[in-house]
N, C-alpha and C positions, 0 to 999 in steps of 0.2 A: 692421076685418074681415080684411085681409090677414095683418093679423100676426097674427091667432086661425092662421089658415089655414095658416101658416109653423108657429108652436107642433104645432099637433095633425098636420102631416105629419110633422114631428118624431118625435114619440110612437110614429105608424103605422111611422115604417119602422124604428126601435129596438122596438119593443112584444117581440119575441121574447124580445128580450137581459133582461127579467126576469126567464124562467126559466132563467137560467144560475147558474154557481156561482162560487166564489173562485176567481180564474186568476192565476197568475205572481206579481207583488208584494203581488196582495192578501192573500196567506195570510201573508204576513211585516205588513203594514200593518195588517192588517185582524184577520183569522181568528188569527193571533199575539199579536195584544195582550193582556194577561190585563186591560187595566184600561177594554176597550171596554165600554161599556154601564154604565159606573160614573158615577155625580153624582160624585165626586170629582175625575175624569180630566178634565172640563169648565174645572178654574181650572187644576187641575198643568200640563196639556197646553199654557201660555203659557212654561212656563221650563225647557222639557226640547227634545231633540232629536228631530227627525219621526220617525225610527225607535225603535222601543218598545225601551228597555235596551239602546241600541248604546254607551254606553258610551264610549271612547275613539277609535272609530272612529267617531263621530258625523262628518257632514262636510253635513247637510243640516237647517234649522229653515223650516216651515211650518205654526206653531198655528193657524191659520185654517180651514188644510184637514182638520187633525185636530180641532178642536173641529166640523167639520161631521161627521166620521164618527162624532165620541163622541156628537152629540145626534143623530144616526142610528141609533144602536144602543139609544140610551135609550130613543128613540119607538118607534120599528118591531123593538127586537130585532136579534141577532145574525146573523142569516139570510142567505143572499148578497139573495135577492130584495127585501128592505128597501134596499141600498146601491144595486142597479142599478136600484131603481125611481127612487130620488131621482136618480140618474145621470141619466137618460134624461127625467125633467122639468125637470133644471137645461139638460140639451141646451136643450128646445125652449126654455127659456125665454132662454137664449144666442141659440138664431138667431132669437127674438121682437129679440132687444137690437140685433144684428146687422142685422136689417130696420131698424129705425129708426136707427141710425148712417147707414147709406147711405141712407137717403131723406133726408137733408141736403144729399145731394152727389147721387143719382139721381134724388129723386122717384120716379114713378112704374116706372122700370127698378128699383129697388133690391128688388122683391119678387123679380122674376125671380134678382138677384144671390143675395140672402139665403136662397131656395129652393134654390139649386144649393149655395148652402155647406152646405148641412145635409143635401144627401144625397152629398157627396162620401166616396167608400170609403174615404179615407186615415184618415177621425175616425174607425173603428172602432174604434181600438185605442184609444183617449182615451175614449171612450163606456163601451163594454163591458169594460174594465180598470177597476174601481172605484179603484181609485189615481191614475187618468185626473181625476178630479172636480180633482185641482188644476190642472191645465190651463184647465179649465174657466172657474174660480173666478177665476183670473189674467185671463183676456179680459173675465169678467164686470166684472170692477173697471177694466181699462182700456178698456174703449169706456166705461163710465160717465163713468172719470172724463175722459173726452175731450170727450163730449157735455156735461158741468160747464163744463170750459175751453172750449168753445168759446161757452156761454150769459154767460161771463167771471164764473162764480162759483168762482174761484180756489183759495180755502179748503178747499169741497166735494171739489176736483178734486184738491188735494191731500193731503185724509184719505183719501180712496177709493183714491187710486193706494198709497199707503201699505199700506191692506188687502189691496189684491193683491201685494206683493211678501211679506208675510206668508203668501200661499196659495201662491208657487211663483216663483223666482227668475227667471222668466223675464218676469213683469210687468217688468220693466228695461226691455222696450223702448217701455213708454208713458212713461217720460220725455222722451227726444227728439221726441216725438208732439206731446205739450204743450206743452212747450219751445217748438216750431215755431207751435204757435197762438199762444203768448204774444207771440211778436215779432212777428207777422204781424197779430196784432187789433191797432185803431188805440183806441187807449186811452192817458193820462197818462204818460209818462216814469216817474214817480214810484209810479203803480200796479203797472206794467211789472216793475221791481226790487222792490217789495216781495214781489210774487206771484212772482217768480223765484226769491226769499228764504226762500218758502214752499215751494216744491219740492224746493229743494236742501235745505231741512232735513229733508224727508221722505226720501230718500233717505241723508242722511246717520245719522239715527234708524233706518233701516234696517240699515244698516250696523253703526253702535255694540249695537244691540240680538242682530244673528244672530253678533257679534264676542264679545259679554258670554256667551252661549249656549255657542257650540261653541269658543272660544279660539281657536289656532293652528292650526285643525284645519280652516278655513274652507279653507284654500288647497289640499288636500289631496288626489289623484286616485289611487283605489284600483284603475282599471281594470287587468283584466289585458290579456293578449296577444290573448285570445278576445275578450273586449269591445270593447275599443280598439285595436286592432293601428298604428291611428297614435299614438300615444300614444308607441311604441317605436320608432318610424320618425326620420329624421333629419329637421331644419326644412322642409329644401326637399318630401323626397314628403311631405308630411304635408301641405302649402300646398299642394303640387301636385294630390296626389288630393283634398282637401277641396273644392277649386273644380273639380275635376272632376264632384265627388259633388253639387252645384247642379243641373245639368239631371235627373241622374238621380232628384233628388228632386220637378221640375217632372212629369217622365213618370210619377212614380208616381202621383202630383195629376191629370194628366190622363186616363190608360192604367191604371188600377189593375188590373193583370194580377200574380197571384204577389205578392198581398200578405203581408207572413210579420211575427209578431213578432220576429224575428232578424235583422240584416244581420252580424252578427259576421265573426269572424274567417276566411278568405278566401273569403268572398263579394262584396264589391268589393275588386278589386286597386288594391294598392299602386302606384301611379303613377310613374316617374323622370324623364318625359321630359314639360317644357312641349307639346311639338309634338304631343298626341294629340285623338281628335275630341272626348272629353269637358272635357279644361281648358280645350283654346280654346272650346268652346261655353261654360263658365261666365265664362272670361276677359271676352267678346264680351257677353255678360250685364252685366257690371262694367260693361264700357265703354259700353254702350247707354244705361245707368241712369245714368252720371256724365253723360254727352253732354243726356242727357236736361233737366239743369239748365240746358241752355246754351238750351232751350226754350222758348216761353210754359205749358210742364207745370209750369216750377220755381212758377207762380203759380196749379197746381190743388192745392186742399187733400187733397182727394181722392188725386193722384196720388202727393204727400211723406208722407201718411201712411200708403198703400201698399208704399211704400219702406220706410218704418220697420218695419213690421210684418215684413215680408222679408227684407230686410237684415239689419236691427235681430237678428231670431232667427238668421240667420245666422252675427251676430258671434256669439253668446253661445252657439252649441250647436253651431256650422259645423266645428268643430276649423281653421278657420284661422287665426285671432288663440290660442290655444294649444287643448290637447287637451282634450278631456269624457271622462265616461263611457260611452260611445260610439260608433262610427264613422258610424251612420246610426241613424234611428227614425222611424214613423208618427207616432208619439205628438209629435216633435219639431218635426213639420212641420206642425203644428196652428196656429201663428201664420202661417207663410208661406205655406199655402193658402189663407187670407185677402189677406192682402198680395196678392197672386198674382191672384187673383178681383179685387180692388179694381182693380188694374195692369189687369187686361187690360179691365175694365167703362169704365177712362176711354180707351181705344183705339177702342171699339165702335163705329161708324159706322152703325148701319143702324136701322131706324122700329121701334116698336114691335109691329107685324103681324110683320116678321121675325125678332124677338126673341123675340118670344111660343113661332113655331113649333119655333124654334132650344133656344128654352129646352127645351119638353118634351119632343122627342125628347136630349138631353142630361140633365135632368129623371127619365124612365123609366130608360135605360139605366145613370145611377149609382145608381139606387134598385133596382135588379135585384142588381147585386153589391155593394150594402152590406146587402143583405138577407139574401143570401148567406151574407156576412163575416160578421153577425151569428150567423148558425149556426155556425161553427167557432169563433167567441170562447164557447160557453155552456159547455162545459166544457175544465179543462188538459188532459183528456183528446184530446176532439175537437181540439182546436187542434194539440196537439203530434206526434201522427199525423198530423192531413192535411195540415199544413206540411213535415213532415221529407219527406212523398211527395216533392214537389221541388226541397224547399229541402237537394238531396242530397248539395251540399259547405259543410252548415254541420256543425261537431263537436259544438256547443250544440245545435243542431234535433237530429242522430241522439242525440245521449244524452241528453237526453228523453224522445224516443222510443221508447229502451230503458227508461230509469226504469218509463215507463206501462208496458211487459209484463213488466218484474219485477213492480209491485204488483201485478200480474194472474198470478203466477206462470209466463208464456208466457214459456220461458226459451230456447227456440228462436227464435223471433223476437226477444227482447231481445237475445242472441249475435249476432244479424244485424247490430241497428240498433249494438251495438256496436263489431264489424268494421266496420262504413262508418265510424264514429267514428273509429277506432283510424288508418284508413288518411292521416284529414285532421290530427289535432294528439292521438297519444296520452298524453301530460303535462297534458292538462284534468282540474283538479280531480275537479270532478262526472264527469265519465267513469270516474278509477279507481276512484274509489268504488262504479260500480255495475256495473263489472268487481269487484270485492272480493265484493260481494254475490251476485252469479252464481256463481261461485264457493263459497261460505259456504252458499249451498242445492244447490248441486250436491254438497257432501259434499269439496271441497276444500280445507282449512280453511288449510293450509298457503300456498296460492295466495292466498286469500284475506286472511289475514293480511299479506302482503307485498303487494298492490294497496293495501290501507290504509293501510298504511305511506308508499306513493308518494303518495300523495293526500293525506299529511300534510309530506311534503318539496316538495310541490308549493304546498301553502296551509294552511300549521301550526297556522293558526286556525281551522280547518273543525271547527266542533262537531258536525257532523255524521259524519264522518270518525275522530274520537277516539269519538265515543258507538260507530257499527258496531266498533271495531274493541275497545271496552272489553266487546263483549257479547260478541265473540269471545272473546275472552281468560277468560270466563267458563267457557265452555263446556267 
């Protein structure tokens, strides 16, 4: 009954995000593919790269999560509403998974836990981003295949982990998860190694398979300056500010105040000096969590597999151990609001009467502004407006922002959102391009011809950039 209860609160507070449309990656993922909705795309979509015709710049394979969109698009059609509906039931049916993971380790609290996970406002952008589904798809396979490993049906636990790293490379951190069950269930020496044998081959098959797929290309980080601004930083601020950017991602998780699909480029500052409040707060995190083994916690399953889930995504998206795509993401922090909720559920001290109360006024108030959120995610439009209102030193948010009132011909207002752009990094790709274009309907052609030009010395492979500027040349 609870876990109906968990599922169908799910539903109720996503239900809006139905009628929204294709936002940000989904029009490249989704709305771009010419081969969605094809029975064909069903077997091809095992030996090609997650992005439709990337071609040499491939650097990402996830057929799992693309065979779910292709038999999305078979059934239900091309539609946004067909992708966000299956979205928004794979949710509940995630924090259905999510309640029964922790009722191994809570019992009876674990609804409470499993309730708050599913209305926390950080999973907006993973929910209502239909690109988001691989997220999803990745957690879905690792609490499975955890819940396998811990029943000690090994084999199970290691096909299943295998399918999630197929849906989105960050399943990586149910390795150590299971790993840690394996040693810790009292089982045969001899079963021990075999089932360890078994893991390690599925990651390794992992490996050789997304290796045979994309070549040399696996290693390879395209971020630019706006994306990633550490990326281009030296070792130390890049460690520095990455362990800085830990708490700041705890407060989003708790305080979701100025949620924005952008942290780019300077929005959080570049770091030089260990000695500030934000590294030593994630320093002091480290050290809490290391300290923590020295514990009788090192002996809660619950609290190691908290840790991983945290940590674990930390390593692998944190830009501390080396750079991502990146510098921050909502979408990122989809495994460590988990870890996080887990962490803090095995701290909790108090009866179930006080948990109950605790619960639903925490309960209401993150369901108020994920419901919110959901309305700013239903179109790029809405989204990219009411983010840029204060997300007013990103150049990515104002030139957006300007995009929306060029396609709306509001070329006074796009001149606007382009000055605020211009004043933070005016060498962004997409910024000169839609200075080019302003330009090019203002009757400036000459101007306009030379922003295209910048925009192609800026990022030479911008087909977008060569097309404007090949229909100039028309004219």
């Amino acid at each position: 009954m609870k876990a109906w209860l968990v599922f169908l609160f799910a539903v109720v507070i996503y239900g809006i995000s139905v009628f929204g449309g294709f936002v940000q990656d989904d029009l490249r993922v989704v709305a771009g593919d010419r081969d969605m909705g094809k029975v064909s795309a069903l077997l091809s979509v095992w030996g090609r790269p997650y992005y439709y015709n990337d071609g040499e710049k491939a650097t990402l394979y996830r057929p799992v999560t693309s065979f779910s969109l292709y038999l999305n698009a078979l059934v239900l059609g091309k539609n946004p509403w067909g992708f966000r509906l299956i979205n928004i039931l794979m949710y509940g049916l995630l924090c259905v998974l999510v309640y029964k993971f922790l009722f191994v380790f809570l019992k009876e609290k674990a609804f409470w836990a499993a309730t708050i996970f599913t209305v926390l406002p950080i999973h907006t952008e993973v929910v209502n981003n239909i690109v988001g589904r691989a997220e999803m798809l990745a957690m879905i396979a690792v609490l499975s295949s955890i819940l396998f490993a811990y029943k000690k049906n090994w084999f199970a636990s290691s096909i299943i982990l295998f399918l999630g790293f197929l849906c989105k490379e960050s399943a990586i951190v149910g390795f150590p998860a299971v790993m840690y069950l394996l040693v810790r269930t009292k089982v045969k020496l001899e079963e021990k190694l075999g089932a360890g044998i078994i893991y390690l081959m599925s990651v390794v098959g992992f490996v050789l398979i997304y290796t045979a797929i994309l070549g040399n290309r696996v290693s390879i980080n395209n971020a630019t300056i706006v994306e990633n601004p550490l990326r281009f930083a030296n070792n130390s601020q890049r460690i520095i500010t990455a362990i800085g950017i830990i708490p700041f991602g705890i407060g989003k998780v708790l305080m979701p105040i100025k949620l924005s699909y952008d942290y780019s480029f300077n929005q959080i500052e570049i770091l030089n000096d260990w000695w500030n409040i934000w590294t030593v707060g994630g320093i002091g995190l480290i050290l809490l969590s290391l300290m923590s083994l020295l514990t009788k916690l090192r002996n809660n399953y619950m609290w190691i597999l908290g840790m991983c889930f945290f940590w674990g995504s930390i390593a692998v998206t944190g830009n501390i151990l080396f750079p991502v795509g990146t510098i921050f993401g909502e979408r990122l922090w989809f495994w460590q609001s988990l870890g996080f909720l887990m962490i803090v559920f095995c701290l909790i001290r108090i009866t179930n009467k006080y948990l109950g109360l605790l619960g639903l006024i925490v309960i209401f108030s993150f369901s108020i502004r994920t419901i919110s959120r959901n309305v700013d995610w239903l179109s790029q439009e809405r989204l990219f407006v009411h983010d840029a209102s204060y997300v007013t030193n990103s150049v990515l948010a104002q030139s957006n922002k300007a995009a929306m009132y060029l396609m709306e011909r509001d070329l006074d207002n796009a001149k606007k959102a382009m000055e605020n752009a211009d004043k933070i990094y005016p060498k962004y790709p997409e910024l000169l391009n839609n200075w080019g274009l302003y330009y090019q309907w203002t009757g400036d052609f000459k101007k306009a011809k030379e922003k295209f030009g910048e925009c192609l010395v800026e990022r030479p492979d911008s087909d977008l950039c060569k097309l404007n500027l090949s229909d100039l040349e028309k004219k």
